[in-house]
N, C-alpha and C positions, 0 to 999 in steps of 0.2 A: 473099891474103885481107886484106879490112882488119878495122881495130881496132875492136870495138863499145862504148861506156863506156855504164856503167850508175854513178847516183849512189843512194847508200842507207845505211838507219844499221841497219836489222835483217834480220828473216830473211824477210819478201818480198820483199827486193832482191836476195837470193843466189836464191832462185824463180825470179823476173824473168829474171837473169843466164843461168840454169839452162836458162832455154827458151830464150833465144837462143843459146847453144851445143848444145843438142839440133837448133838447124836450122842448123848448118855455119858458124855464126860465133865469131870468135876475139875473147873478152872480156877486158877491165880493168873488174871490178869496184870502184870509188873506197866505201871502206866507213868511216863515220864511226863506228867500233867495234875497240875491241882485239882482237874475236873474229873470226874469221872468218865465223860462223856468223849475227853480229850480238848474239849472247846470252850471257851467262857461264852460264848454267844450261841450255845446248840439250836438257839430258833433260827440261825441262819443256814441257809443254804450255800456251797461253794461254789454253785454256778447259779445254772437255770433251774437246779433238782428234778431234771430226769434222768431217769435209769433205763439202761437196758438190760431185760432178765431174759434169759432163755427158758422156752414154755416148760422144759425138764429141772430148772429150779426156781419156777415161783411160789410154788408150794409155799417151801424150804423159806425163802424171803420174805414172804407173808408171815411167818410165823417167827422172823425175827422182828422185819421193819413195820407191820402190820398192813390192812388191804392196800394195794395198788391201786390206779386208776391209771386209765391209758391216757393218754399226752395228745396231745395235735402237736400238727406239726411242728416247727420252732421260727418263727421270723428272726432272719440276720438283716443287718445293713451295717454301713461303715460311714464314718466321721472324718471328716477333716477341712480343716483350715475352716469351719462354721458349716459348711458344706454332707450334710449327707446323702445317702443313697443305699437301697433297699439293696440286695441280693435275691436273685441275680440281678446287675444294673441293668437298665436301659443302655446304648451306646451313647446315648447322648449324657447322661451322666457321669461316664469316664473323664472326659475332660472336664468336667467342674470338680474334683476331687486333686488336680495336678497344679502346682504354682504356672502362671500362666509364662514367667519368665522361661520357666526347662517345657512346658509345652510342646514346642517344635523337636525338641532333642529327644521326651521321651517319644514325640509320636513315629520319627523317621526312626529310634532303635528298635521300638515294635516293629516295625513293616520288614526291617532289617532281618528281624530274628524270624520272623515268617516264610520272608524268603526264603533264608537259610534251610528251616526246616524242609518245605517242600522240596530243595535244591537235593537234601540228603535222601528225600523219599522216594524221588527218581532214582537215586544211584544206589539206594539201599546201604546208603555211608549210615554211621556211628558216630558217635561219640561219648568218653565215659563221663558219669555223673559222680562225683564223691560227696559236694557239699549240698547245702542248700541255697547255696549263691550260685554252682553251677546249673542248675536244677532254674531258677526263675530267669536267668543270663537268657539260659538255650531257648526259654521258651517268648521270654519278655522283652529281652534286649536290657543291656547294662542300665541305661536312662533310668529306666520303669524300675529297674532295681532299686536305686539309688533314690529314688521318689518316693517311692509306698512302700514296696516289702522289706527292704533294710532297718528301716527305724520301725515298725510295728514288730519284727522277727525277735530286735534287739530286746524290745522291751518285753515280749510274752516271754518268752525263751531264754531272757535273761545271759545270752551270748552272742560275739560274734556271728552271724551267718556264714562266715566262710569257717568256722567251726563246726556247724552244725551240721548234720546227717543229709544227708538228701531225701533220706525217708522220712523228712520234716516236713521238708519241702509236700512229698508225693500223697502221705495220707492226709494234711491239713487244707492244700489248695487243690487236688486233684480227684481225689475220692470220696462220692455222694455216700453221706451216711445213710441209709433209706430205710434202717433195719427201725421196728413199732419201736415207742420207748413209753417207761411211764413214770410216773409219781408218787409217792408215798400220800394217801390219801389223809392219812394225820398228821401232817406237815413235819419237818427236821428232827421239833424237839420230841415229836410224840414216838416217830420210830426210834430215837437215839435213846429214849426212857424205855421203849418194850426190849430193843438188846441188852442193856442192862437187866433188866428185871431178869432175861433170859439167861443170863449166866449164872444171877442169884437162886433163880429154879434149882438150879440143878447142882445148889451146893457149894457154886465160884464165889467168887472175891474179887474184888477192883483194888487193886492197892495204888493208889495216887501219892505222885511224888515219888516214885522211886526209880530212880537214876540208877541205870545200871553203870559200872565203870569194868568188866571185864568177863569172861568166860573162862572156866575152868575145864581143862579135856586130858578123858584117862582112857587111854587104849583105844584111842583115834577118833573119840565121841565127844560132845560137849556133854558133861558130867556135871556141871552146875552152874551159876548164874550168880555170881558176886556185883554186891551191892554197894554204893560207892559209903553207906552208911557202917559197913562192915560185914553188912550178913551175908551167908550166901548161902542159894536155896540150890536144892537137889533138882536134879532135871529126869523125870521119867519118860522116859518115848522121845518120839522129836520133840525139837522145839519151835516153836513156832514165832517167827521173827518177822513184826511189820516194822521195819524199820530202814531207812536208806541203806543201800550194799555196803558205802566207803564207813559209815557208823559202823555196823557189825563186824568188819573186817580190823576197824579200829578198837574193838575190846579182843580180841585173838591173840595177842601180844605176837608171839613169833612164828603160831602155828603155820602162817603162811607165806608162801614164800617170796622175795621181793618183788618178779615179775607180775605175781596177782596181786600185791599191794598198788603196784602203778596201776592197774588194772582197774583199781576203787577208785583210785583219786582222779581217773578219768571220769567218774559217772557221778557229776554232781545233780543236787536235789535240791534246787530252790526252794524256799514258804514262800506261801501265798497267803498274800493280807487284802484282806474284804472290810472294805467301808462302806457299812448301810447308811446314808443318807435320807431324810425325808427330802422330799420337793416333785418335779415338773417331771411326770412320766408317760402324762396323754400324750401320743404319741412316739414312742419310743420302740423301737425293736425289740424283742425278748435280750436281745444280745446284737449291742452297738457299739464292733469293735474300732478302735478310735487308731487312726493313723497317723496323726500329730508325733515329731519325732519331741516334741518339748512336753507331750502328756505324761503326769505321772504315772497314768493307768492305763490300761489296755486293752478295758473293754469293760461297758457299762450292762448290767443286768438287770431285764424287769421280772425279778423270780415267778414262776407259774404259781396263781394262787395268792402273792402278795400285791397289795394295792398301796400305789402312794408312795413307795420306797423304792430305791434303785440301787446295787451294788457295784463298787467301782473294784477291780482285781488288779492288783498290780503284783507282777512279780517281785522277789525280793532273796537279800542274799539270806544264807539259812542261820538258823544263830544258834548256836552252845549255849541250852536254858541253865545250865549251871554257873555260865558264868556273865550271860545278856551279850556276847560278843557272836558278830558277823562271824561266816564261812564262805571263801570265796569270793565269788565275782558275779553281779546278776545287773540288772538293766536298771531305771532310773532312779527307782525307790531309795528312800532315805533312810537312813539306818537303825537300828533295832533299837536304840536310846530314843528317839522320836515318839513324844507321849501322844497318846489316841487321841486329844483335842488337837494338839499340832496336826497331826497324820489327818484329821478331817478338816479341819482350815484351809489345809493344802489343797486337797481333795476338794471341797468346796468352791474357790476358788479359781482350779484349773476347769472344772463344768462348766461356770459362766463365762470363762474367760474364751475358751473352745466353740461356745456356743450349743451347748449340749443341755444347760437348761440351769434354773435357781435354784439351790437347794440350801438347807438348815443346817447349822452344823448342832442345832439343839437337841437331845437323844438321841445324837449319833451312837453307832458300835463299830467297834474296830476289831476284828480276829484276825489270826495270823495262824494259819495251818502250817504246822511241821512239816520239811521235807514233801511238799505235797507235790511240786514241779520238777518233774525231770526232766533231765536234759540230755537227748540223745544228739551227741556230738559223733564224731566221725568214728568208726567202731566200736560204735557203744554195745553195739549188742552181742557182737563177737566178746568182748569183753566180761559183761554179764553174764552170758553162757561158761565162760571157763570160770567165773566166780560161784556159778551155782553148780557145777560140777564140786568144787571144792565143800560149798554148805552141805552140798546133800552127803557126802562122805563122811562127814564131821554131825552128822545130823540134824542140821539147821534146814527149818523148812521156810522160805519167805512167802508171804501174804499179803496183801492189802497193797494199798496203790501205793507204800512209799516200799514196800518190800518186794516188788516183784518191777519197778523202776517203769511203771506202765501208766497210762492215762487212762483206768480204770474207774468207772461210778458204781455208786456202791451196788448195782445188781451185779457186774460184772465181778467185784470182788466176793461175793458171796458162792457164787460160781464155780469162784477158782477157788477158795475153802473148802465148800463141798466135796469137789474130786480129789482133795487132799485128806479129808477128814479120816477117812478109817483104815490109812494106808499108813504103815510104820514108818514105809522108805518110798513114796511118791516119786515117782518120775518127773521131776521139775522142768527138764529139759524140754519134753515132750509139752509138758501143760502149759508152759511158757510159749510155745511152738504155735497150738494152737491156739488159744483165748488174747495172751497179750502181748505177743511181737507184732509188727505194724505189719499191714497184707502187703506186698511186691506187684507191683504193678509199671511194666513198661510201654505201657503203649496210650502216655497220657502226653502224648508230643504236640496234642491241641487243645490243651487244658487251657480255659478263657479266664481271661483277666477279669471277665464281667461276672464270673460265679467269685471270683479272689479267694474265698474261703466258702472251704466245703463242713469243717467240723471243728 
C-alpha cells in the first residue's frame, strides 16, 4: 500500500485525510498544528454546526463524522445600535435599525434606487455589476449602503466592499439557502475524534507541528514535500493540499510563473477567531449578525445543541504560525499578539455595551481557524481556476474549505474529497464548477432589504 500525504493546518485536513483512508489508503497527515484535531478548542463549533451532505455521500460522513441528525430550520436576526430584528423583518423594524439622523437620506435613496430599477424594467436597460458596492447601490441606494451593508461587509469579509465580488453581494443577500441541513449528532469534539481514529484504522499518522517550508518537482510533478525542520518526504500519487492557494503557491519557489503568482496574492484567506462566552442567550437568534460598524464581531452564535454559551466570530488578518505575525488586511479584529483573556474582555465588553447581552469572561475559549475566510474580491474566481489549472499539472490536489477557497461545512467538504478520492488526476476545474463556485443568478433586481441576509 503506498503512502497518501495530505498538507493542512485545521480540521478539514483531518476530513480530507479521513476520506482518503475510509477508501483503503494508508495516510501521513503533515499538520501545521499542535493539535491533532487542528484546534485547541475541538468542542467548538465554527458556526451554527450544520452541514449539508448530499443523500450520495452520507454514508461515507457518517462513517467519518459519526450519525447525523437532521437540523430545523436556523433563526437569523440582526443587531444594532441596541435595536434587534428577526429575519425576515417586519417593515416596521427597518427603521429602528437606521441612526434616525441619515433616516430621511437612507429612506428617499431606497425609493430612489427602486425607481430606478422599474424605470430600467420598462426599457429593458442594464447595467454591469462588478463589486459588491455596485450590487447593494443598484438595489438599495448609496444612503442604505453606507448605513448597514458597508461596515457589516467590512468586518465579515475583512475588505473593502468596493473590493469585493458582486457574487458576495448575490449568494449572501440574495439567495435562500433552502437545501435540509444537519448536525453531527456527537457534537464537534466527538466527530473530530472518530476522523482521527479513521486514519489511524487504516495505518495513517497525524504528525503535528510540521511546517512545511517548500516543494520539491522533477519532471513537471511535485516529487516531495520538504520540511522547514530538514526533512523531506516522498510524494506518491497526488497530493493533497488543504491549504490557502497564495500558501501553496508560496512553497513553489519558481515553478510558477509571475502572472499566477499575482494571481495568489489576489486570493486572500482571513482566520476566523471564535470566542465562547458564558452568559445571556434566552432569547437570542441561532445567528445575530451585528451591524455596529464599531463591533469587534460579526455575528453572535447560539450553537445547535449548546446551552448557555454563545459564540462571537470575528474576522481576522491570517498569521504566519511560525513566526505569530499578521498577513494582510482584514476588518476590525486585533492583532494576533492579543492574549485570549484580552480578546475576551474585549469581546465581553463590546456585548454589553451593543446591547446583545452580560456575559463572563470566566472559562472563556478563544480559537482562531487557519485561513478559514476567503475572500472573494473582484476576479477571484477567474484567478483560482487558472491557479488550479497550474496545481492539477504539477499534481496538487486542493481540498477542504481553505484549499478549494470556498465557504464549504464539513459535509460539503467530504463531498468534494470523495469524488476526488480514487482518481490520480481529478478534474478540479469541473469539481470546483459544480460543488463550490457560488451559483450566478441575475434576476434578483428585487432582492429586499427585509430578508438582508439569506446565508
Amino acid at each position: 500500500m503506498t503512502q497518501r500525504l495530505v498538507i493542512g493546518a485545521g480540521p478539514d485536513a483531518v476530513r480530507a485525510a479521513a476520506v482518503l483512508a475510509t477508501g483503503g489508503h494508508r495516510v501521513l497527515l503533515l499538520l501545521d498544528s499542535p493539535e491533532p484535531t487542528g484546534l485547541r478548542h475541538a468542542e467548538l463549533p465554527q458556526s451554527s454546526g450544520r452541514m449539508r451532505t448530499a443523500d450520495e455521500d452520507r454514508e461515507l460522513a457518517e462513517r467519518i463524522l459519526g450519525p447525523l441528525v437532521e437540523a430545523p430550520g436556523i433563526g437569523r436576526g440582526l443587531s444594532r445600535r441596541g435595536t434587534r430584528a428577526w429575519l425576515p423583518m417586519r417593515r416596521r423594524d427597518v427603521p429602528a435599525l437606521i441612526s434616525p439622523a441619515h433616516l430621511p437620506a437612507v429612506a428617499r435613496a431606497w425609493l430612489q434606487a427602486r425607481q430606478g430599477l422599474r424605470a430600467q424594467e420598462l426599457v429593458s436597460g442594464g447595467r454591469e455589476e462588478r463589486s459588491y458596492r455596485d450590487w447593494v447601490v443598484r438595489r438599495m441606494g448609496e444612503a442604505t449602503y453606507e448605513e448597514l451593508y458597508r461596515p457589516y461587509a467590512t468586518r465579515r469579509w475583512g475588505r473593502d466592499p468596493e473590493e469585493l465580488s458582486v457574487a458576495v453581494a448575490r449568494v449572501h443577500h440574495a439567495l435562500p439557502d433552502d437545501a435540509p441541513t444537519q448536525v453531527a449528532g456527537g457534537r464537534e469534539q466527538v466527530a473530530l475524534d472518530l476522523a482521527r481514529e479513521a486514519i489511524e484504522a487504516a495505518g495513517g499518522e497525524i504528525r503535528t507541528g510540521a511546517r512545511v517550508s517548500g516543494l520539491s518537482v522533477q519532471g513537471g510533478r511535485v516529487a516531495a514535500v520538504r520540511l522547514a525542520d530538514g526533512q523531506e518526504i516522498a510524494v506518491e500519487g497526488p497530493l493533497w493540499v488543504a491549504r490557502a492557494p497564495a500558501t501553496v503557491v508560496g512553497w513553489l519557489d519558481e515553478e510558477l510563473a509571475a502572472p499566477l503568482r499575482q494571481d495568489a496574492a489576489r486570493l486572500p484567506s482571513h482566520d476566523l477567531r471564535v470566542t465562547c462566552l458564558k452568559g445571556e442567550v434566552d432569547g437570542l437568534p441561532e445567528e445575530l449578525h451585528v451591524l455596529d460598524a464599531d463591533a469587534p464581531f460579526w455575528c453572535v452564535v447560539s450553537p445547535y445543541g449548546i446551552k448557555e454559551y454563545a459564540l462571537f466570530l470575528e474576522t481576522v488578518p491570517a498569521v504566519d504560525a511560525a513566526v505569530g505575525s499578521a498577513v494582510g488586511s482584514a476588518g476590525a479584529g486585533a492583532g494576533a499578539d492579543e492574549s485570549d483573556e484580552a480578546v475576551a474582555a474585549r469581546v465581553a465588553e463590546a456585548a454589553e455595551r451593543l446591547g446583545i447581552g452580560t456575559f463572563s469572561v470566566e472559562g472563556a475559549r478563544v480559537e482562531r481557524v487557519r485561513e478559514h475566510q476567503p475572500c472573494w474580491t473582484a476576479g477571484a474566481h477567474a484567478r483560482l481556476h487558472r491557479l488550479i489549472n497550474r496545481f492539477q499539472e504539477l499534481g496538487i490536489v486542493a481540498v477542504g474549505r481553505t484549499g478549494t477557497f470556498g465557504e464549504l461545512d464539513p459535509g460539503q467538504e467530504i463531498g468534494l474529497a470523495a469524488a476526488y478520492r480514487d482518481q490520480d488526476a481529478p478534474d478540479q476545474r469541473e469539481a470546483l464548477r459544480c460543488r463550490v463556485d457560488p451559483p450566478f443568478k441575475v434576476d434578483d433586481l428585487h432582492a429586499s432589504i427585509r430578508h438582508f441576509l439569506e446565508r
